[in-house]
C-alpha positions as CSV (number, residue, x, y, z in Angstrom):
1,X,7.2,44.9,46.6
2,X,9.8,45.9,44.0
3,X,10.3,48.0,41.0
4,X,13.2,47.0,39.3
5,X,14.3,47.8,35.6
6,X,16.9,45.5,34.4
7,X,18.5,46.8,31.2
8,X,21.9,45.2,28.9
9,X,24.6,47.4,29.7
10,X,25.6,50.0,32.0
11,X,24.2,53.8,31.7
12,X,26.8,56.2,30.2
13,X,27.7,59.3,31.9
14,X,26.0,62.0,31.4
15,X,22.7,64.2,30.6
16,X,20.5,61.7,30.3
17,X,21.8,59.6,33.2
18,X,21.4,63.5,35.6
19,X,17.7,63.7,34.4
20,X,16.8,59.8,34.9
21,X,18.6,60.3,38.5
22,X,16.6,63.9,39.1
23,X,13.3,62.1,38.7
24,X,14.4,58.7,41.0
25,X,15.3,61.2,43.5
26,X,11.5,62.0,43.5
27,X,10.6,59.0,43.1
28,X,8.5,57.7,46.9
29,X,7.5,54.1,47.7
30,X,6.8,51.8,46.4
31,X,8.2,53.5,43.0
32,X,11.1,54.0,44.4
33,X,13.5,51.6,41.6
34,X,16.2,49.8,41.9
35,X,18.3,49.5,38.5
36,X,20.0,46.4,37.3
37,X,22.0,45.7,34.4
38,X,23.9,42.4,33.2
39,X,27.4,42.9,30.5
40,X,26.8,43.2,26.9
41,X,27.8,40.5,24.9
42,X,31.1,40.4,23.3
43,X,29.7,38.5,20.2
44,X,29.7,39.7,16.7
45,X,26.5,36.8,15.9
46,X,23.5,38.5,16.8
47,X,21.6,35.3,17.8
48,X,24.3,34.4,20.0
49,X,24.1,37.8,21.3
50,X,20.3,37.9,22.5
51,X,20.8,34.2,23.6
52,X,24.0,35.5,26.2
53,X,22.1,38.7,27.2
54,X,18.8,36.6,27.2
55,X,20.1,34.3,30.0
56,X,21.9,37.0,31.6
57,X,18.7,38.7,32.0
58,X,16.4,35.7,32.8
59,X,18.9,34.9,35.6
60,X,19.0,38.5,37.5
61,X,15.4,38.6,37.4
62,X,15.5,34.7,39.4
63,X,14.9,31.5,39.3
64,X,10.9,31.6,39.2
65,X,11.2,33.2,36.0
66,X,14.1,31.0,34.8
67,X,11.9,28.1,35.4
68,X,8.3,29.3,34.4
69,X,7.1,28.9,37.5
70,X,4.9,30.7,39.2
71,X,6.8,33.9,40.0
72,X,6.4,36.6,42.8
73,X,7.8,38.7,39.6
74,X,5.8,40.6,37.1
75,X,8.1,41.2,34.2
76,X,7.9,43.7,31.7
77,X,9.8,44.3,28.5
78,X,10.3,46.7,26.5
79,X,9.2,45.7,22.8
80,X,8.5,48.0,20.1
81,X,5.9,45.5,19.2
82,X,4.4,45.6,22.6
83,X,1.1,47.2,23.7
84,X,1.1,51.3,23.8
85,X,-0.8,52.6,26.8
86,X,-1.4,56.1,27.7
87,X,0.0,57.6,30.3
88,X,-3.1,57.3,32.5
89,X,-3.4,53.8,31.6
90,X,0.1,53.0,32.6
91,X,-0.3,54.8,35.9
92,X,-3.6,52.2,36.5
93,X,-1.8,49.0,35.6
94,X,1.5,49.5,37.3
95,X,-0.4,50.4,40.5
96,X,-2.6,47.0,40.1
97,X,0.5,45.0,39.5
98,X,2.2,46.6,42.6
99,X,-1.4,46.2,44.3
100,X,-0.7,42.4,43.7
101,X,1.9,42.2,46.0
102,X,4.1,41.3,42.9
103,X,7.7,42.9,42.3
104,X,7.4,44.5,39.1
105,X,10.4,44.3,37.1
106,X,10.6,45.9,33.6
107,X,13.4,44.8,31.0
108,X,15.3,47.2,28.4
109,X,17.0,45.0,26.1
110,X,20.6,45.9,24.6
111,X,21.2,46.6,20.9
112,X,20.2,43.4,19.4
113,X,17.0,43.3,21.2
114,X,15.7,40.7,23.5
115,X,16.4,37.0,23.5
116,X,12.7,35.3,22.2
117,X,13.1,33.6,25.6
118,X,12.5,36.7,27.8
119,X,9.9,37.5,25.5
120,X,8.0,34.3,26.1
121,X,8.7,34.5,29.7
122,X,7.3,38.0,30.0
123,X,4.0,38.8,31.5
124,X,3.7,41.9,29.3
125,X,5.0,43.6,26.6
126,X,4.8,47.3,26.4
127,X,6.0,49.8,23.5
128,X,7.4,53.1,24.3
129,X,6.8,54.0,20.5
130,X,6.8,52.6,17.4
131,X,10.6,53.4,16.7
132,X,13.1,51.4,18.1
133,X,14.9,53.7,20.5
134,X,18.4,54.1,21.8
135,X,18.9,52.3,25.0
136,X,19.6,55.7,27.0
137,X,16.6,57.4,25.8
138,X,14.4,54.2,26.5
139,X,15.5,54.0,30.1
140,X,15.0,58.2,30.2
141,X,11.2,57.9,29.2
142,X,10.3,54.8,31.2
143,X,12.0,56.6,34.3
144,X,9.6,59.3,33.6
145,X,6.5,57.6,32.8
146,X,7.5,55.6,36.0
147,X,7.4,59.2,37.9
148,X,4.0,60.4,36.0
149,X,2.6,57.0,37.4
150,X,3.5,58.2,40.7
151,X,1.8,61.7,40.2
152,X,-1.1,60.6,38.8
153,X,-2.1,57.8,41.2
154,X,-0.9,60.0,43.7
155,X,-3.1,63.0,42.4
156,X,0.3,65.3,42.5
157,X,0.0,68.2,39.9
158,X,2.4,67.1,37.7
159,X,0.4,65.7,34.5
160,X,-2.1,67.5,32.5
């Protein structure tokens, strides 16, 4: 078992990218995530950009996915249309996905969103909010809510 984000683009230097690495360092198995990323398009067409970064994507997670086929993947994206889950609620089904025996692999899209390929492909969609949010910031709180998973299934003192 896995736990792989895959995002578009690499993470930029700096405050953001010490805090996401603070809580990975805390992070214990089988949270413990391994990051992924595939180049941002050089297009100026937005369609032709989720399409590039779209198959980009669907071919890091593998060739299951690519395919439809049954997968040993569960993939998550990140969709501002997706469904919101508390925090307690996301601590319960990450730990029945990685209960499953699947690699769970969740999927920040880049500025022009997500191809409606990986969408379709996706076993879930989940929202981080209602507001689109920067790429950095997206990856921040999904590290965290990753960690606050950990705690809570763990029964660590760490969310109240």
């Amino acid at each position: 078992m896995k736990l792989r984000i895959l995002t578009v683009g690499k993470l930029k230097k700096g405050e953001i990218k010490s805090v996401i690495e603070s809580y990975t360092k805390r992070l214990r198995p089988p949270y413990k995530i391994d990051f992924l990323d595939v180049k941002i398009s050089k297009s100026k067409e937005i369609p032709r950009v989720k399409t590039e970064e779209g198959k980009a994507l669907i071919s890091k997670i593998g060739k299951d996915f690519a395919s439809g086929s049954a997968s040993k993947d569960f993939v998550v994206v990140l969709d501002e249309r997706g469904d919101q889950l508390s925090s307690i609620q996301f601590s319960k089904e990450l730990t029945k996905w990685l209960d499953a025996g699947k690699n769970v692999s969740f999927v920040i899209g880049g500025a022009a969103g997500l191809s409606h390929e990986v969408l379709e492909k996706a076993n879930k969609r989940i929202s981080l909010s209602k507001m689109v949010l920067p790429h950095d910031l997206a990856l921040l709180v999904l590290v965290e809510q990753i960690y606050r998973a950990m705690t809570i299934a763990s029964g660590i003192p760490y969310h109240k």
